[in-house]
N, C-alpha and C positions, 0 to 999 in steps of 0.2 A: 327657618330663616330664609333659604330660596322662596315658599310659598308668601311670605312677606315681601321680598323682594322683587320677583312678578309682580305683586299685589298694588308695590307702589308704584313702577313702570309701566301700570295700566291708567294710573291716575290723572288724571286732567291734568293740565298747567293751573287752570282754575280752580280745578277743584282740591290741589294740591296747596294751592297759595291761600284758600279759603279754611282749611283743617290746620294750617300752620297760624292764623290769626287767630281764628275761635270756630267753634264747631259748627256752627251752624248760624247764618243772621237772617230774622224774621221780623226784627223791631219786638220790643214789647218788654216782656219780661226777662231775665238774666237768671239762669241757675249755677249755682256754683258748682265744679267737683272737680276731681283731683287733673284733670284733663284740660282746665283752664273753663269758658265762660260758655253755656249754649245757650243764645239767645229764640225765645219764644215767642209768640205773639199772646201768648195768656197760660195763664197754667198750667191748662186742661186741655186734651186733646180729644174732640168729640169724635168713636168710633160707631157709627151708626147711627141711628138714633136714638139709643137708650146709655151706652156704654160713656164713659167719660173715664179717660185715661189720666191720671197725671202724670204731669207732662216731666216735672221736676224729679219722680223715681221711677217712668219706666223708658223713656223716649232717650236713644242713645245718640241718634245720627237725623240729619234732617238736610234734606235737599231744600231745591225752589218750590217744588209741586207734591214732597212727600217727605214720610216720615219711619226711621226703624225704631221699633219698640220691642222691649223682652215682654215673656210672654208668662203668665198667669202660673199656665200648666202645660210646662214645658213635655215631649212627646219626649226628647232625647236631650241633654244639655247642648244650650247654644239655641234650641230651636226660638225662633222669632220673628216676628213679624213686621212686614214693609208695606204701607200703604199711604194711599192720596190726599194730602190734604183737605182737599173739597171731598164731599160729601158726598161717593158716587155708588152706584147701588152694583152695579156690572161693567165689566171691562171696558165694552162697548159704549159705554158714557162718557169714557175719560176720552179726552182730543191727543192727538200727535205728540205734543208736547211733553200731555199729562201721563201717558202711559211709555214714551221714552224714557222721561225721567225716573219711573215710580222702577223699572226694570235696570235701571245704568245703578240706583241706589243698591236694587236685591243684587246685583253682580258684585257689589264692592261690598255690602255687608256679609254675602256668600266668602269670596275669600274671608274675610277679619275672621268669622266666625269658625270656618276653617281650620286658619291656623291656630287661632286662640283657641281649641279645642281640639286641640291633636287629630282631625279627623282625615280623612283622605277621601272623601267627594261629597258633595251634595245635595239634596232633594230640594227642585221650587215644585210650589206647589198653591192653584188656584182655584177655590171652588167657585163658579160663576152660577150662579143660579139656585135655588131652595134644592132640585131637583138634581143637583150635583153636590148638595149637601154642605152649603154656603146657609148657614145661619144668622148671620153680623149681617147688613145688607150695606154692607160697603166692604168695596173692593179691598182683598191683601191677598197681598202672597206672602206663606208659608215657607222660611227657609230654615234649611235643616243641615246641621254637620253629621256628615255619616262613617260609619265604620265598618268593616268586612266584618259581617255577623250581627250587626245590631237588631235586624230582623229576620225570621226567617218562618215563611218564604220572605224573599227580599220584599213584596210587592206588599206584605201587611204594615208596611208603615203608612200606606194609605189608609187604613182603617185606622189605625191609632191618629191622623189626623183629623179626620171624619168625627172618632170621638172629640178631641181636642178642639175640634168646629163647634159641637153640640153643650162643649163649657161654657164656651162667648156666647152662646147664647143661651134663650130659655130655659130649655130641656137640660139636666143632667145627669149625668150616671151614679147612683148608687153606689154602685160596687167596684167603681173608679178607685185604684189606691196610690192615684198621681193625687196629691195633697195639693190644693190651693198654696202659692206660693205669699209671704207676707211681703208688706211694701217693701220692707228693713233690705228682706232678702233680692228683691226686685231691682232694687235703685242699689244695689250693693256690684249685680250682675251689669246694670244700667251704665255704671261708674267705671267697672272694667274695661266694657267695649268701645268708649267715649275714648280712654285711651288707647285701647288697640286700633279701634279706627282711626284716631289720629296719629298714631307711630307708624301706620301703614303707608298713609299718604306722605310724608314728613322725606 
């Protein structure tokens, strides 16, 4: 309850007044779910060049310049992903604007997930580059609810991301026994956070 209540004392005037109308306005499309209306600009959300998200079960939270979505093959429950609307391949792509924004959304989805997840801290996390083991070649950060003991050493959740990078993309794991998650359960997860996010701000 207090980490909700910081949560919503962080939140804009704007962005406060924006989650109490509808979740997100992009023009376009309208998805229904139990959190009231998020409007889309198309259904699908293109995450690099080959990946195409929908938009209607996995995309929770949507800024000006960005977007949070649940994620495939989750590392931990809760983990998920925040990234740019436009189409950028490395941090360094995104303008002032674009990379303010894409970090003020991972901070407010950081808390919702948080609390909605009984956790007590968080992991962001960015891979920029092939060579740091960014697969998708558009920018996201990686945010993760964490718990005292979920990994050990603390520092192997970086590798469980790493893998979890090499699902989005090409390459897979074998022997991986984080199961592909279904749409049903995606947009079930999607539907939750829609309204944690907006009880947070509220």
């Amino acid at each position: 309850m207090r980490a909700a209540a910081s949560f919503a004392s962080r939140c804009s005037t704007t962005w406060a007044s924006r989650w109490r109308t509808q979740l997100a306005v992009n023009g376009g499309h309208t998805v229904s779910g139990n959190a009231g209306s998020l409007k889309l600009a198309c259904r699908a959300f293109q995450f690099g060049p080959h990946i195409r998200i929908d938009a209607e079960q996995q995309i929770f939270a949507e800024s000006k310049h960005s977007v949070a979505l649940v994620n495939l093959k989750p590392v931990v429950p809760g983990h998920v992903l925040v990234a740019p609307k436009r189409l950028a391949a490395r941090v360094s792509e995104l303008d002032a604007n674009e990379l303010s924004d894409l970090f003020s959304l991972a901070r407010d989805v950081g808390q919702t997930v948080q609390s909605h997840f009984n956790a007590s801290s968080l992991t962001f996390t960015v891979q920029d580059g092939p060579e740091a083991g960014q697969t998708v070649p558009h920018v996201h950060v990686h945010v993760l609810p964490r718990r005292k003991g979920d990994f050990e050493p603390n520092d192997a959740v970086y590798d469980a991301v790493d893998a979890s990078e090499n699902d989005m993309g090409a390459a897979r794991s074998l022997d991986d026994d984080r199961k592909p998650r279904s749409l049903q359960e995606m947009a079930a997860e999607a539907a939750e956070l829609r309204d944690a996010m907006r009880a947070g701000c509220l």
